[in-house]
TORGU-346621 format. One line per field, with one value per atom (N, C-alpha, C): residue number from 1; residue in one letter; y, z negated, x. Coordinates in Angstrom, 3 decimals, padded with zeros to 6 digits. Last residue first. Layout:
BEGIN
num: (NUM/...)
residuo: (a/...)
north: (Y/...)
up: (Z/...)
east: (X/...)
This chain:
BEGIN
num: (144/144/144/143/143/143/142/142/142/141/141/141/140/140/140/139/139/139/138/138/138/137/137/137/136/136/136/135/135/135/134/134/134/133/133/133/132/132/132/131/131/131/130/130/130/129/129/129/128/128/128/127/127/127/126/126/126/125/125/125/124/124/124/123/123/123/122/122/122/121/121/121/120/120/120/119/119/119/118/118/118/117/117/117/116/116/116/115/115/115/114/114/114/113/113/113/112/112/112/111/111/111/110/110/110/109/109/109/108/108/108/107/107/107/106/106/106/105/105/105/104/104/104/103/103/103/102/102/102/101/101/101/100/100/100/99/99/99/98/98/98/97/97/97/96/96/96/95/95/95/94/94/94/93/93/93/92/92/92/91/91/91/90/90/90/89/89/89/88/88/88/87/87/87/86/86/86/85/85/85/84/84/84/83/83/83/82/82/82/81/81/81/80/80/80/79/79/79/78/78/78/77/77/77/76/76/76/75/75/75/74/74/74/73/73/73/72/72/72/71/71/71/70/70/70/69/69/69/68/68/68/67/67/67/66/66/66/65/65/65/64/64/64/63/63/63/62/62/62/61/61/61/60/60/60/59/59/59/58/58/58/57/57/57/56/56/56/55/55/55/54/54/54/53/53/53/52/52/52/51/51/51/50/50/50/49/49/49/48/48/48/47/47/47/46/46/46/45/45/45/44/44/44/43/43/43/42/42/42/41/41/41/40/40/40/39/39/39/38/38/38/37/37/37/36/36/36/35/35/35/34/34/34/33/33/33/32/32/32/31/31/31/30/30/30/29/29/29/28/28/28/27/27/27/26/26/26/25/25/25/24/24/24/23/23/23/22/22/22/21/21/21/20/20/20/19/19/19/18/18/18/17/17/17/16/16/16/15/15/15/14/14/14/13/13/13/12/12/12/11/11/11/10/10/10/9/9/9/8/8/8/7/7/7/6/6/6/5/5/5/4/4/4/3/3/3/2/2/2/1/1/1)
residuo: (x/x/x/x/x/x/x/x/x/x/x/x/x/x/x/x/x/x/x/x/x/x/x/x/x/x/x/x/x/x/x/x/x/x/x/x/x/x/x/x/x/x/x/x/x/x/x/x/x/x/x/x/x/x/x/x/x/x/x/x/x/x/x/x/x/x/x/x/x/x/x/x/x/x/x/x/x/x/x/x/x/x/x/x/x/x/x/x/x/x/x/x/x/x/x/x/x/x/x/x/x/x/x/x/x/x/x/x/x/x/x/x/x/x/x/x/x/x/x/x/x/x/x/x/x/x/x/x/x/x/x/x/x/x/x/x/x/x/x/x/x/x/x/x/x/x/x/x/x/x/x/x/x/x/x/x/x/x/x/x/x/x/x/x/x/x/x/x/x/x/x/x/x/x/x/x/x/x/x/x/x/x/x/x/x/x/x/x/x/x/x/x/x/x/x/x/x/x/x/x/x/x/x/x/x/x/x/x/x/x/x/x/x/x/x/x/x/x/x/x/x/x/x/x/x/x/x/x/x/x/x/x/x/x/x/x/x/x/x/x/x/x/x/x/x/x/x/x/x/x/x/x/x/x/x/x/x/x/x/x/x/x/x/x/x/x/x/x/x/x/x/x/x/x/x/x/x/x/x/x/x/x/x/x/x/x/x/x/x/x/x/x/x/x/x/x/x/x/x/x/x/x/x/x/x/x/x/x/x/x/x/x/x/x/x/x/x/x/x/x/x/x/x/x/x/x/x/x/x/x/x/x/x/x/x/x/x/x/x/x/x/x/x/x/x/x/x/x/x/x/x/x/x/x/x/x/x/x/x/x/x/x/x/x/x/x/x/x/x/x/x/x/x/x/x/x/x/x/x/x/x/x/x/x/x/x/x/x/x/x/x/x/x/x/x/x/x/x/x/x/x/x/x/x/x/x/x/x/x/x/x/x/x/x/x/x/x/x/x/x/x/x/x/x/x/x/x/x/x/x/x/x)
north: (-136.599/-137.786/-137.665/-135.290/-134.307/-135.399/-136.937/-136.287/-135.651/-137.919/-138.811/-138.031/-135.077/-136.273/-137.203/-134.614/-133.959/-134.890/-136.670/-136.168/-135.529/-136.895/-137.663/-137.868/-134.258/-134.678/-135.394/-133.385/-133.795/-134.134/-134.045/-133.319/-134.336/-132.869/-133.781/-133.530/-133.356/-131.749/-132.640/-135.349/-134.837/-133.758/-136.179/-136.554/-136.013/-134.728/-135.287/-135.339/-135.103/-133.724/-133.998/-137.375/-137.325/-136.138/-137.445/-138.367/-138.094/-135.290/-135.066/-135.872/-136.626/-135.187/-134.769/-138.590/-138.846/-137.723/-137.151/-137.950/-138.159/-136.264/-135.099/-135.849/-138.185/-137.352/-136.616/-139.168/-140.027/-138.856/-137.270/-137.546/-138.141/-137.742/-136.140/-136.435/-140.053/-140.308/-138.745/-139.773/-140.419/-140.267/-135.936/-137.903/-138.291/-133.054/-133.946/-135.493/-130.999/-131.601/-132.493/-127.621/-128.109/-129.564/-126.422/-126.935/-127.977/-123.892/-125.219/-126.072/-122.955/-122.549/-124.084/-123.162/-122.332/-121.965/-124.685/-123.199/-122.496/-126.668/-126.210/-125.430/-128.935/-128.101/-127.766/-130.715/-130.957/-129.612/-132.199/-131.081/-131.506/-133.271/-133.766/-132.467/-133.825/-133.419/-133.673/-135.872/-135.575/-134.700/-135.836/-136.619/-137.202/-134.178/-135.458/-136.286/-132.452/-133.621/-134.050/-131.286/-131.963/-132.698/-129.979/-130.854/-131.851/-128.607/-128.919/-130.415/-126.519/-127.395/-128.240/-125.423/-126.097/-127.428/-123.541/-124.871/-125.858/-122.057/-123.063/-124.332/-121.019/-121.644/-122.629/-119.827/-120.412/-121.281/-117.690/-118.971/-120.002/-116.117/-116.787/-118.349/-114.122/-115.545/-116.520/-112.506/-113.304/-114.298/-111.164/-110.252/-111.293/-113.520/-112.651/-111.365/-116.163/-115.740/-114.431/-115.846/-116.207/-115.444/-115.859/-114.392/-114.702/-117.297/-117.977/-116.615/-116.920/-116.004/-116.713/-117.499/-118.143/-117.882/-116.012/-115.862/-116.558/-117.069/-115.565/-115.504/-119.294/-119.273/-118.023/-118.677/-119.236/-119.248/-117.223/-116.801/-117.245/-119.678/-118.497/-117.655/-120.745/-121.911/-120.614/-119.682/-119.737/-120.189/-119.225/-118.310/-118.068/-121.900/-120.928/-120.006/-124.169/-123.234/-122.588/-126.864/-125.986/-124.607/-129.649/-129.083/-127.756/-130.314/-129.939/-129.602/-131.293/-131.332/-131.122/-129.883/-131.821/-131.917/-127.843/-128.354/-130.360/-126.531/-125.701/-126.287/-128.516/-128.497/-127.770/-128.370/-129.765/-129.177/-125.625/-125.810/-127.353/-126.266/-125.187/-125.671/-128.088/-128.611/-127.667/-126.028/-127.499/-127.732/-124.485/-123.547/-124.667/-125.947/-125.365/-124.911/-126.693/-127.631/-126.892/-124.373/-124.612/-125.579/-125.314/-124.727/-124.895/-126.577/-124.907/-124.627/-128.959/-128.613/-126.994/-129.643/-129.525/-128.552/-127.905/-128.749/-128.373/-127.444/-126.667/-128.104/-127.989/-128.970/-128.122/-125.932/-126.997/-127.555/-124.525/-123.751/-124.770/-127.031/-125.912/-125.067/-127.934/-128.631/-128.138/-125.606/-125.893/-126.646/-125.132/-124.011/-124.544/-127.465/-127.314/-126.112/-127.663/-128.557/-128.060/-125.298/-125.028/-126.174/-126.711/-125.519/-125.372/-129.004/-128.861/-127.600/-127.256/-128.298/-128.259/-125.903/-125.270/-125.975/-128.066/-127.883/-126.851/-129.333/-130.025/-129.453/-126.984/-127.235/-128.314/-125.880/-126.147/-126.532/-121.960/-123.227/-124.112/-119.113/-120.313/-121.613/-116.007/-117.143/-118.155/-113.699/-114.798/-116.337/-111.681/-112.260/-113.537/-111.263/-112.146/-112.805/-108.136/-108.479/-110.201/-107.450/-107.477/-107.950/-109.202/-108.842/-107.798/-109.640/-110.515/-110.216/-107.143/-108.401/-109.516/-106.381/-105.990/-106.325/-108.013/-108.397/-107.457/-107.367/-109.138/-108.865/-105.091/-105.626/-106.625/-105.837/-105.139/-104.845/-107.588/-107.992/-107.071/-106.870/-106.990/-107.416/-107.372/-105.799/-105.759/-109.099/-109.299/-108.078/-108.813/-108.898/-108.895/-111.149/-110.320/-110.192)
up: (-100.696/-099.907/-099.110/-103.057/-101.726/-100.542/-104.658/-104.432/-103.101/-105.791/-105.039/-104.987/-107.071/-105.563/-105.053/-108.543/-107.577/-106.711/-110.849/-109.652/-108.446/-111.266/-110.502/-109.977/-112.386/-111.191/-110.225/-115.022/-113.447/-112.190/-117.749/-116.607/-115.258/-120.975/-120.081/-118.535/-123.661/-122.454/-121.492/-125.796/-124.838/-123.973/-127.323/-127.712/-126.970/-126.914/-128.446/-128.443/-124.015/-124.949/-126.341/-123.914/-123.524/-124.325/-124.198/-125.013/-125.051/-122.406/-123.494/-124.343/-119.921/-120.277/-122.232/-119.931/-120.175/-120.135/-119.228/-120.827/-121.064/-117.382/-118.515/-119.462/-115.557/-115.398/-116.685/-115.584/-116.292/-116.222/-114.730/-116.291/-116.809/-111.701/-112.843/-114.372/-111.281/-111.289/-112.413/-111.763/-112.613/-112.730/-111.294/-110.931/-112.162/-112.686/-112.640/-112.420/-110.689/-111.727/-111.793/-109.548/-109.550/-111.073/-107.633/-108.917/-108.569/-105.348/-105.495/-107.067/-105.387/-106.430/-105.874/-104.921/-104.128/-104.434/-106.763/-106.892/-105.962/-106.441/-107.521/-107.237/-105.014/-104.474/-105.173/-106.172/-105.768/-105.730/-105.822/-106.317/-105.642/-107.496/-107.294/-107.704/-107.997/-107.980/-107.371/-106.550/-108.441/-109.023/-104.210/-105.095/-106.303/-102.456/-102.917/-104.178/-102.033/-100.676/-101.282/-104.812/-104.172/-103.011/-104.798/-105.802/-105.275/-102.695/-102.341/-103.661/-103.583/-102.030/-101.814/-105.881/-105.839/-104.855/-104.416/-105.434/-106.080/-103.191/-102.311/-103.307/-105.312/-104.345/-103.501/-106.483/-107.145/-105.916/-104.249/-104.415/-105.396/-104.402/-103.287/-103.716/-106.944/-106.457/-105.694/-107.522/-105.796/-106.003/-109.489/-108.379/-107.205/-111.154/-111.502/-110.368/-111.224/-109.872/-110.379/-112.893/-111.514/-110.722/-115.898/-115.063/-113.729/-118.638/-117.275/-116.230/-121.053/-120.407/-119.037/-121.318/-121.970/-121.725/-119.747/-121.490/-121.750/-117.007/-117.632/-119.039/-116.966/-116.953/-117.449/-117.411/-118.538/-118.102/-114.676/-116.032/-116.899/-113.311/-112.994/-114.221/-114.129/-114.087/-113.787/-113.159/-114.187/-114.664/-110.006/-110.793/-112.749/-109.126/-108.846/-110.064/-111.787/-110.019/-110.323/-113.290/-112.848/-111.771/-115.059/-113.952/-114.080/-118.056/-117.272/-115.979/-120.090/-119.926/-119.355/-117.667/-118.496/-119.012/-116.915/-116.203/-117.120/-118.137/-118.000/-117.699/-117.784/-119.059/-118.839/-115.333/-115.312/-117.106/-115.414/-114.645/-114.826/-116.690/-117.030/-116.514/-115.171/-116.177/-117.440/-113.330/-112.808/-113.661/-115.020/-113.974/-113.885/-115.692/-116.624/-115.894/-113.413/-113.838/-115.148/-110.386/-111.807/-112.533/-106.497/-108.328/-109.372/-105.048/-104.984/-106.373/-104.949/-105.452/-105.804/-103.852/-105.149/-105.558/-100.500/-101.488/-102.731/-097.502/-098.686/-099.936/-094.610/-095.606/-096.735/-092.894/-092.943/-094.518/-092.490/-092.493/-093.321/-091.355/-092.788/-093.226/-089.061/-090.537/-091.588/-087.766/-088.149/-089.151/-087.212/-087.836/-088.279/-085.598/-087.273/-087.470/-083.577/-084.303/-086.178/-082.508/-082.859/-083.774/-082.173/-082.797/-083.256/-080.051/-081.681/-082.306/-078.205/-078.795/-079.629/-077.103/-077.375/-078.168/-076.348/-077.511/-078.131/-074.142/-075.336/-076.931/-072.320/-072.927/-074.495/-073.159/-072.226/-073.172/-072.561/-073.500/-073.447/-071.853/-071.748/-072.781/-071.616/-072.750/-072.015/-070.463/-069.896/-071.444/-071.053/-069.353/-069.673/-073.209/-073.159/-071.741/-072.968/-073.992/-073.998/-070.307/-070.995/-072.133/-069.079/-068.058/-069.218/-071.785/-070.976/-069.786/-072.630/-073.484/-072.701/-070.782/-070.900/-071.468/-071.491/-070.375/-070.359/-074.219/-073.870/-072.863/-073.790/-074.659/-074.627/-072.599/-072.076/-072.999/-074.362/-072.675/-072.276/-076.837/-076.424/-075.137/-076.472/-076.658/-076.152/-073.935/-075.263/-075.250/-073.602/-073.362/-074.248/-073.246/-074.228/-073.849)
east: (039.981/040.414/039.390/039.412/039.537/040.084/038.722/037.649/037.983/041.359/040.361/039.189/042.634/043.270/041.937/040.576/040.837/041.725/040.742/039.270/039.574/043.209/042.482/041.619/043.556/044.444/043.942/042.567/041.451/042.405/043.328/043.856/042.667/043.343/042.541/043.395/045.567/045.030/044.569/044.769/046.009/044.959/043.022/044.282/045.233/040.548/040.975/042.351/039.994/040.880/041.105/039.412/040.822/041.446/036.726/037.304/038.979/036.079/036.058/036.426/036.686/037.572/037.242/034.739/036.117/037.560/032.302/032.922/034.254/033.273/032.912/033.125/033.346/034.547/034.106/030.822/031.711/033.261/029.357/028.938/030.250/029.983/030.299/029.948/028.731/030.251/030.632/025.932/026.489/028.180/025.697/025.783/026.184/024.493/025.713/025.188/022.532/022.957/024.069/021.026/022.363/022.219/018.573/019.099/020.245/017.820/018.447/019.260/014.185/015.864/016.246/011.384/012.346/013.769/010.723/010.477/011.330/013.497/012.680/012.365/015.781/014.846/013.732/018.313/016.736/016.255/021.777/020.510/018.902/024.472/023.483/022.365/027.794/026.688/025.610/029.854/029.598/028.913/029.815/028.869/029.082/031.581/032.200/031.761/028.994/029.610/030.757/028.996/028.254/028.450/031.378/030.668/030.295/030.960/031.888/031.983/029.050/028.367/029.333/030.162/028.938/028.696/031.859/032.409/031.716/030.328/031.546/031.412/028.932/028.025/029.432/031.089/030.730/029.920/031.671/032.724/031.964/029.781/029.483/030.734/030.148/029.470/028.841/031.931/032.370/031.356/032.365/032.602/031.965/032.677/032.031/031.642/034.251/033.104/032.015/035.649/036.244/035.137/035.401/034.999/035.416/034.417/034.615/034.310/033.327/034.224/034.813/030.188/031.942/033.063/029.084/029.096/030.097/029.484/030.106/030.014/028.771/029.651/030.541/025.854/026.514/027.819/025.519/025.502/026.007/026.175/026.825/026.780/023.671/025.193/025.886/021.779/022.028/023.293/022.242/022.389/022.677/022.328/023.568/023.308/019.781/020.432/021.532/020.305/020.247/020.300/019.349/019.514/019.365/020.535/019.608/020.308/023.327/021.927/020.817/025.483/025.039/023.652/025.966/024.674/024.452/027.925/026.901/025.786/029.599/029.569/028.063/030.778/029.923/029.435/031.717/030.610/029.787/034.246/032.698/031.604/034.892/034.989/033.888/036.042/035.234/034.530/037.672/036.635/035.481/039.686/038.920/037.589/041.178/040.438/039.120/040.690/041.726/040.716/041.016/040.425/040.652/042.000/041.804/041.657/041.173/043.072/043.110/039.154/039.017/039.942/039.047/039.643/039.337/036.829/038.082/038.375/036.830/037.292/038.127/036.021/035.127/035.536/038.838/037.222/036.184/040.256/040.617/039.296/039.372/039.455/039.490/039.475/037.891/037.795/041.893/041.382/039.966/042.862/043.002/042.484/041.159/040.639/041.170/042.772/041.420/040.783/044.445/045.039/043.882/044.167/045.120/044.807/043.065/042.480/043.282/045.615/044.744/043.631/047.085/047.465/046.669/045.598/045.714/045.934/046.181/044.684/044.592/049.030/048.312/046.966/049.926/049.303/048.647/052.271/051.025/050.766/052.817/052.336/051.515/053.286/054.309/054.136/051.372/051.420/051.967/050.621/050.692/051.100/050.742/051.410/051.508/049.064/050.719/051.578/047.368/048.474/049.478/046.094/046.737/048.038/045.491/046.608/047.285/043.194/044.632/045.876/041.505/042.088/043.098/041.233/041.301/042.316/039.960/040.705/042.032/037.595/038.794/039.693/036.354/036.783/037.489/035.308/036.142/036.953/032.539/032.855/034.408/030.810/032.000/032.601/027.555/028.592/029.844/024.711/025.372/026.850)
């Protein structure tokens, strides 16, 4: 398969880049951080209300993307109304810092809350009684 771009390429080179070099190491740096960043999105991304929907939508049952997406829209949660691919990010991202938890239904990936996501919900809800809950600490020790 050829690279559409090869002449492209090779004309950038003899001009616009003739006099760029880089040695191999730092070509490794550069690429390792574009894959960390690709690979490793962060809790920090997301507004605590958004999180805090979503563990609310699934405390009692498991559920898939789509329903957890729905209920998010009846409560006016509209982030991922255009984009629910971000909801699935913020899902798969739950889940590899295992405050979710899914199983494979009917061909649907159901979404539920760990034990550790139960204890972040209880204790957002014992907290909002007295002060505006804040997930600071899920999020600093989740994106560690």
């Amino acid at each position: 398969m050829s690279d559409p771009f090869h002449n492209l390429k090779h004309s950038m080179k003899k001009t616009i880049f003739k006099d760029f070099t880089f040695s191999d190491e730092r070509k490794e740096a550069v690429k390792e951080t574009i894959r960390e960043k690709q690979s490793q999105p962060h809790l920090q991304a997301w507004k605590e209300e958004t999180i805090l929907a979503v563990f609310e939508s699934i405390q009692h049952e498991a559920k898939h993307g789509y329903d957890i997406s729905t209920q998010l829209f009846q409560k006016g949660e509209l982030l991922f109304e255009h984009n629910e691919g971000q909801l699935y990010t913020l899902l798969h991202l739950l889940e590899n810092k295992g405050i979710l938890s899914s199983k494979w239904i009917d061909e649907k990936k159901h979404y539920s809350l760990t034990k550790k996501g139960k204890k972040y919900l209880v204790a957002s809800k014992q907290e909002h009684s007295k002060r505006r809950f804040s997930l600071k600490h899920l999020l600093e020790e989740a994106s560690l």
